[in-house]
C-alpha angles and dihedrals in degrees: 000000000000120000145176118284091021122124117237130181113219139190118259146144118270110248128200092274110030099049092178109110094218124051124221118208141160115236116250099162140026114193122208093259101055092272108142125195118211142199108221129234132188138158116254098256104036092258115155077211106048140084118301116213140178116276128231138169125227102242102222100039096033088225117154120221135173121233138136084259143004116289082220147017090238095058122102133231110254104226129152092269088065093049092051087237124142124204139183119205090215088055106015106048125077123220118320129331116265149181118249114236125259093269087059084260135152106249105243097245088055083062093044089054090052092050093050095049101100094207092069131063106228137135125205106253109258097253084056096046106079093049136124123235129210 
């Protein structure tokens, strides 16, 4: 069950500047019908492996960018309102909601269930491909 404050990863299309065929957001809203608003998060380089981060967006140039914290006050959350973006979590989240590791890293079996979603085109890493799974 999704709540408030969890992190989901969720289907969407790659844009020009978050190449990754799958988001990853905290939750910050549920609506009534199952709509969820999220606060995105990315690693810096677009890297399934690397380190996820909050979203934000510079206010006067309305760039996103992705840091432990805003670069300044005046800057806004980027959250899937902003994007313009809707989500439910019955058609829009993939797998179960998670934690990310120590090091602000997707868990490996987040990545294998987005692997395994046959509505994303997305490959394990190298070093995950030849694992095991119990």
């Amino acid at each position: 069950m999704v709540k408030c404050g969890d992190m989901v990863a969720l289907r969407v299309e790659p844009d020009e500047l978050d190449s990754l065929p799958f988001a990853v957001g905290k939750v910050t809203r549920i609506g009534d019908n199952g709509s969820i608003c999220v606060q995105w998060y990315n690693s810096r380089n677009g890297n399934a492996r690397g380190a996820f981060r909050p979203g934000f967006v510079q206010h006067t140039t309305n760039e996103r960018y992705y840091n432990d914290k805003k670069l300044h006050r005046r800057h806004l959350v980027y959250d899937s309102d902003l994007s313009g973006t809707d989500f439910v979590i019955s058609d829009d989240v993939i797998g179960e909601p998670f934690e990310l590791t120590k090091a602000l890293r997707l868990p490996s079996w987040v990545l294998r269930s987005i692997a395994e979603d046959p509505l994303i085109n997305f490959s394990l890493p190298p070093e995950l491909a030849n694992c095991v799974w119990g």
